[in-house]
N, C-alpha and C positions, 0 to 999 in steps of 0.2 A: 548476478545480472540485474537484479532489480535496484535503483538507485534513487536518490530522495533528493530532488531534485534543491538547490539551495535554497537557503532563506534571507528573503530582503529584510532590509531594517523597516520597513511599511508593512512586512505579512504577517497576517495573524500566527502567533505561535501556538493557538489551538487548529491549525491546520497544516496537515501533512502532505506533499504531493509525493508520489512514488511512481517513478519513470517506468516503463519495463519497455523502452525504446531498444536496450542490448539484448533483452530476452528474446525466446522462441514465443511468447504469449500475447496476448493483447491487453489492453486495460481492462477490458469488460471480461475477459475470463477471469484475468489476476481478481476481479471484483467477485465471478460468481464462486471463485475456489472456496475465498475469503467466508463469505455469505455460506456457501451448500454445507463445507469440511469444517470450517473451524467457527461458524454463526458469529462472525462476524460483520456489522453493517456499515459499510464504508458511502460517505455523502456521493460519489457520483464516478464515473468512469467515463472515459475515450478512448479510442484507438489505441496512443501510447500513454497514456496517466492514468491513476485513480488518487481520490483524493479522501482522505480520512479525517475527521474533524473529532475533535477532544472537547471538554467542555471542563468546567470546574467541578462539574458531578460526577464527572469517572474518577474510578479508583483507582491504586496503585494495580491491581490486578487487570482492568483495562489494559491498562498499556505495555503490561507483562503479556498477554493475551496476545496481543498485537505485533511485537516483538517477537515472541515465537513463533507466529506462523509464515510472519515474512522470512524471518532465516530458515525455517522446514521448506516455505514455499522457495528459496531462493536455491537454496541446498539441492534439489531438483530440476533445477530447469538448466538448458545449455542457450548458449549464443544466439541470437537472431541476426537476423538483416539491420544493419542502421540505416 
């Protein structure tokens, strides 16, 4: 249910947007799951996005980190309202 919203030829490829517009969640929980469960610190949240940003100093295990928690977080959750 959670989806990564496209990427223009103009957007940073160190930044990730992650819709949860089809979830039951909002951005700001999908932000605090991320933060409290799995300590990770994602740059900012709204109603439906959060936005995660990568930098050239994260590691290969960053983005492994990242990567698992959205498929546990996504593996959990059912359909919302569009």
């Amino acid at each position: 249910y959670l989806r990564f919203l496209p990427q223009e030829e103009e957007q940073d490829i160190g930044k990730l947007l992650i819709s949860v517009k089809q979830a039951n969640i909002t951005g700001k929980q999908l932000y605090q799951i991320l933060l409290e469960r799995y300590h990770l610190q994602t740059e900012m949240a709204a109603e439906q996005f959060v936005l995660a940003m990568f930098t050239v100093n994260d590691t290969k295990e960053a983005y492994l980190r990242m990567t698992a928690a959205l498929l546990e977080i996504d593996g959990g959750l059912t359909a919302g309202q569009e």
